[in-house]
N, C-alpha and C positions, 0 to 999 in steps of 0.2 A: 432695510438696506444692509446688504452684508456686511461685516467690519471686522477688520485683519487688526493685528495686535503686536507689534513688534521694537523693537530698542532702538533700529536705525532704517530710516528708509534711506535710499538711492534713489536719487532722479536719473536717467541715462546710464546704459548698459554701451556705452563708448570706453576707449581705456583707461579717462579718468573714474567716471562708475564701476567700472571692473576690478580696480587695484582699491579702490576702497573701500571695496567691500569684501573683496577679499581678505585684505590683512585685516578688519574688524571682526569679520565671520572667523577668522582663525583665533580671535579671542575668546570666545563663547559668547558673542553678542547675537541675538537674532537680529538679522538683518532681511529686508525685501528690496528688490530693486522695480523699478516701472520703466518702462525702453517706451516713448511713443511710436518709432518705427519698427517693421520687421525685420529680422535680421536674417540672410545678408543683406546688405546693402550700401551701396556707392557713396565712398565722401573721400576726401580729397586730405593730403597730409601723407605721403606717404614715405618716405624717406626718416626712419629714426635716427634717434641720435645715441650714442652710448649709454649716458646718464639714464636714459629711460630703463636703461637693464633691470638694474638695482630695483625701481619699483615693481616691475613684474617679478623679480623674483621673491623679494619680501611681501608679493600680494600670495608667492606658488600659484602663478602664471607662465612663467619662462622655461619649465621642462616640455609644457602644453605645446609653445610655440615651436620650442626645438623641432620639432616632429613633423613640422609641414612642409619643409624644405625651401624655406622662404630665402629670395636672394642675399646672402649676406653684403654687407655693406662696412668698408673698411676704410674708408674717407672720401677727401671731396674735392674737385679735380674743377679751377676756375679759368675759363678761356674770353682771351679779346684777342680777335683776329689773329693772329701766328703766335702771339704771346699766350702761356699757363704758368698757373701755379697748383701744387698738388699738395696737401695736406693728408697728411698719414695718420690714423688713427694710435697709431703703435709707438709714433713720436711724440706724444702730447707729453705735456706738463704734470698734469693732475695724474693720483693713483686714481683707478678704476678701470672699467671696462674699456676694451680697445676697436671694439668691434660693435657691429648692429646688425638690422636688418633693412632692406627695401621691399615694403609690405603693396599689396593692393588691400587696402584699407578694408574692403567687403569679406574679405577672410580673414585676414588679419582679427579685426573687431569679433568676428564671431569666434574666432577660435577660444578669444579670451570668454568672450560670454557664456560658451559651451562648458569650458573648465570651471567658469564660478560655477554653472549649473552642476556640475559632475559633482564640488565640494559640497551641493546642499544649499545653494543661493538660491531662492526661487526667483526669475526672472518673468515679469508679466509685461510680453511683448505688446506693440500696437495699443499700447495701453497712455492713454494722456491725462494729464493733470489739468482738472480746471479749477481748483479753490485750493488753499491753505489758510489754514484759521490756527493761531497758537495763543494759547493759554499758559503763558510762562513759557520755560524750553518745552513743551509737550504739544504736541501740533494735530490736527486732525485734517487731511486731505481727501480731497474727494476725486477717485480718476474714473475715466470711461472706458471701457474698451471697445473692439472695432464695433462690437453687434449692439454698442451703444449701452449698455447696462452701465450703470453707474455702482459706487462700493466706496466703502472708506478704510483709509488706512491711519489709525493710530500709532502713532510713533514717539520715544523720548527724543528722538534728535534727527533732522534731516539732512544730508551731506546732498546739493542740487552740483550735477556732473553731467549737466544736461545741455551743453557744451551751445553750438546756436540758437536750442530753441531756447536757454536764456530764462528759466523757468517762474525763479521768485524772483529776480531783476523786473519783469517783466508783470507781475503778480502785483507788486509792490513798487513799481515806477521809479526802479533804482539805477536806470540804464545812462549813461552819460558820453556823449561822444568822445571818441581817441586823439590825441593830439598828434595822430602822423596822419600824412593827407590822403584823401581817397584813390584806392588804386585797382586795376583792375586785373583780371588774370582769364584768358581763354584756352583750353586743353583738350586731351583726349587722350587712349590708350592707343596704340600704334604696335604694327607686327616691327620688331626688330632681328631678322635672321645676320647683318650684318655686322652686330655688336661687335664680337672679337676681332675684327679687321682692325678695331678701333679702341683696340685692351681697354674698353670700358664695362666691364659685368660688373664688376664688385665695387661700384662708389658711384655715389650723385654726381654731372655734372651741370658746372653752371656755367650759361654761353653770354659775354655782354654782346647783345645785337643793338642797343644804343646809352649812350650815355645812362640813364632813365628806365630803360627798360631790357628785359634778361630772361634767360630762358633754362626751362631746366631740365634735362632728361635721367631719367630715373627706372634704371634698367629691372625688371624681375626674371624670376627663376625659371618666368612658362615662357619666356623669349618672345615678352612685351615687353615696349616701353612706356613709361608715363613721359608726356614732352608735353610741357607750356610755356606759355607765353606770359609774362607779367610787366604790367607799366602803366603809365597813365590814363585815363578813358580816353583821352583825346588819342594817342595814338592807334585806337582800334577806331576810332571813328572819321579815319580818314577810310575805312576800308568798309563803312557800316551797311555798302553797297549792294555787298555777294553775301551769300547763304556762310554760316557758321564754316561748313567743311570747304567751301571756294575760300575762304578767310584765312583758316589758319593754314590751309597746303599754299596759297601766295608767301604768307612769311616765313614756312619751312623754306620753300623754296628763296627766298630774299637771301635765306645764312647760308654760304656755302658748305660749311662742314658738315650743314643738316640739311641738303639737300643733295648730298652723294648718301648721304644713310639712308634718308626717308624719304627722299624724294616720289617714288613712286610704290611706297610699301600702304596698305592700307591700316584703314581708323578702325577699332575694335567696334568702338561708338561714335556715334555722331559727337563734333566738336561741343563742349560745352563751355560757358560762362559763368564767373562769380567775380562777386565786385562790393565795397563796401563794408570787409569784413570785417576791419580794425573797431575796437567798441571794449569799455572800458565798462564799468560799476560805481555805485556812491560806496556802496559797503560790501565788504566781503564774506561778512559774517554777520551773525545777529545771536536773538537769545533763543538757541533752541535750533541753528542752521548755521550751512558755512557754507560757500560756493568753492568750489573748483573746476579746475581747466579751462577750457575757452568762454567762461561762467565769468569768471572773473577780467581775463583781459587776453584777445587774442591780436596779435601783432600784424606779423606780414608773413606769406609762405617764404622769404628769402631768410637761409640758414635753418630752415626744419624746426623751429623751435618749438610748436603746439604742441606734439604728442609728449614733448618732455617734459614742459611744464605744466599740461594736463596731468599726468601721471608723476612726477613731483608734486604738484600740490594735494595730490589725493593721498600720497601716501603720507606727508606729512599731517596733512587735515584728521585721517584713519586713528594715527599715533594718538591725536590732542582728543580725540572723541571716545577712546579708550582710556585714555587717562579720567574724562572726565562722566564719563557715565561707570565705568566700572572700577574705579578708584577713589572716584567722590572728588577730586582734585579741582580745583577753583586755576582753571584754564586763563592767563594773558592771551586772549585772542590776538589780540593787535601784534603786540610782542613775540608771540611762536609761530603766528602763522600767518598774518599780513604781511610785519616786517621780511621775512624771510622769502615768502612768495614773489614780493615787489624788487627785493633783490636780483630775482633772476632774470624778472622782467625787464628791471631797466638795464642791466648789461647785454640782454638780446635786444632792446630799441638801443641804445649806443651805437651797437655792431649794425643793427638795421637804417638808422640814417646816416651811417655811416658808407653805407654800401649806392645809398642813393642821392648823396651828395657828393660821391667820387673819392673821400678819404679813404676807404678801403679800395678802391681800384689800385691808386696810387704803392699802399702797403704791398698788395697781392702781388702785382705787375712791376714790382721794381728789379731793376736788375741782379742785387743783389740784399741780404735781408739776414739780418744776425737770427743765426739759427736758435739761439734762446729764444727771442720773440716769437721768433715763426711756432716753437714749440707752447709758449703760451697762448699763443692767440689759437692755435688747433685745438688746445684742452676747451677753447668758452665753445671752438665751432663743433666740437664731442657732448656740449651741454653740460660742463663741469661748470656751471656759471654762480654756483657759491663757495668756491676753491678760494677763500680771500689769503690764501697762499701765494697765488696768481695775482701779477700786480696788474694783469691784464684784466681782472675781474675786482680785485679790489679798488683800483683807481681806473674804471675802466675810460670814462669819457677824457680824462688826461691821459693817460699812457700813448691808448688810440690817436689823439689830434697830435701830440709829440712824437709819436715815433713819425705819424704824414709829414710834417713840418719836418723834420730831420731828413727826410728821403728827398723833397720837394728840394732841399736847398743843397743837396749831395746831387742832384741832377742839372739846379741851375750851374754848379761849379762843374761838373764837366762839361757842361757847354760852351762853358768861357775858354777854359784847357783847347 
């Protein structure tokens, strides 16, 4: 059986596999990645966030991206019925990037994978992992690829970026349910010729269509949009009636503001479904591997958070695996790279149930809203969510429920008035 010989493998050529291997391979590590699907292809996520800048650039991935003319994206604009609030990227709190992109994930993903190929990454597409066996940090995997041949990859350390399929979670029985409750989401890409009637090209927006449930459209560069629906199962299963594309054109049509844009424009694809995404891990690391991006812990699509802390945890995982294979360095896993990673996490689940128990409605939609706050709560919705500068990140679940409670009782007293 053939067998390959390398420092680091990469599970997933997604943008946490990509920025990992990137800034490693740019140490003089040899590195191989294994993708189980071909690339391009469709996944959902598409709305970045600033904070992800930094990692494609310190991967030299971000001049690659410059170049395809992908929609930029410069914040994020929330609506209930007549009421908005607009967040500015260029207002935030945090130093860093101001700006993004809104990707369709299918290019987006490859452009990166093309550039790590460009540097000298070799990428083995369609190619799956069925066994990992370690011998101390030293590991031997065995993948197949499509025509079925089997082969093995020796490796000193494995970095798994294998985002859904979940690789040694899954190898190793380390998967553990999330403690936010199961939600669903149904979408599609849609022609948008309307866009600028409605100054929305350059930013996500998010529409509240119920308490519960919200919607997002997410404009690109080819004048498509990305538009779904996200809420409870039960609220799509009062409709579980009509075919996917009769399903989601009823609830375009149900919003008014998205049924004068798209009410009669058409789906690029057939409506699709995803449900039960939220899924957490026992371990994030072991002797001899370390998980990142949606590997580790992926949340809710509300606030864009995935592709940042895919690519946040890769870059910082990249750093500790360079230190510790080409420095010899006796790595605090827990301490540099759990600690750090769960930080980010739980300030995006704050802001996330926070959004679906009404506390953030209340902040967004208030009539009026001290502009500091508003400026730190933009820097966590920009993905600056380890800025412990930010008392909106530092003390995020008090800040958050005090500043609602201060608005809630500034609204009970002018009703008295």
């Amino acid at each position: 059986m053939q067998t390959k010989h390398v420092d680091v493998l990469v599970i997933g050529a997604g943008p946490a596999g990509t920025v990992a291997a990137g800034i490693i391979h740019k140490s003089g590590l040899k590195v191989h990645v294994v993708e189980k699907e071909k690339f391009p292809r469709f996944v959902i996520g598409e709305s970045l966030l600033p904070r992800c800048m930094e990692a494609l650039e310190e991967a030299g991935l971000l001049d690659a991206v410059k170049t395809k003319g992908f929609q930029e994206k410069f914040g994020a604009k929330f609506v209930r019925g007549k009421e908005f609030c607009d967040f500015n990227f260029q207002e935030q709190f945090s130093n860093g990037y101001k700006w993004t992109w809104q990707v369709p994930r299918g290019d987006f993903d490859n452009t990166l994978a093309e550039e790590v190929q460009r540097q000298g990454v070799p990428i083995d597409f369609e190619t799956t992992v069925t066994d990992i066996k370690f011998e101390g940090s030293d590991s031997t995997t065995t993948v197949v690829d499509k025509d079925g041949n089997s082969s093995l990859i020796k490796a000193r350390f494995i970095v798994d970026s294998s985002g859904y399929g979940r690789v040694i979670p899954r190898l190793f029985n380390l998967d553990k349910p999330s403690n936010l409750p199961p939600r669903k989401s149904m979408f599609a890409h849609i022609q948008d010729p309307n866009r600028l009637k409605y100054e929305e090209p350059n930013r996500i927006m998010v529409v509240v269509h119920q308490p519960k449930t919200w919607i997002w459209v997410i404009p690109f560069s080819t004048g498509i949009s990305s538009l779904g629906f996200v809420g409870d199962p039960e609220f799509f299963a009062d409709h579980a009636d009509k075919t996917p594309e009769e399903q989601l054109r009823f609830l375009i049509n149900s919003e008014p503001h998205l049924k004068e844009r798209f009410g009669d424009q058409e789906f690029v694809f057939a409506p699709k479904t995803l449900e039960g995404w939220s899924v957490t891990t026992e371990q994030f690391f072991g002797d001899g591997f370390v998980l990142t991006g949606n590997v580790t812990e992926f949340l809710d699509p509300m606030f864009s958070s995935g592709v940042t802390l895919a690519t946040a945890s890769s870059q910082r995982a990249a750093g500790l695996v360079i230190r510790q294979l080409q420095k010899g360095e006796q790595i605090d896993w827990k301490k540099e790279f759990v600690d750090p990673t769960m930080q980010g996490v739980d300030v995006f689940r704050t802001y996330v149930m926070g959004w679906y128990d009404g506390t953030l409605h209340d902040i967004f939609f208030a009539k009026e809203i001290n502009e500091d706050f508003k400026r730190q709560i933009c820097s966590v919705l920009a993905g600056y969510v380890w800025d412990k500068e930010n008392p909106f990140v530092k003390k995020h679940d008090r800040a958050v429920k005090s500043l609602a409670e201060v608005i809630r009782i500034n609204r009970e007293q002018e009703k008295i008035k």
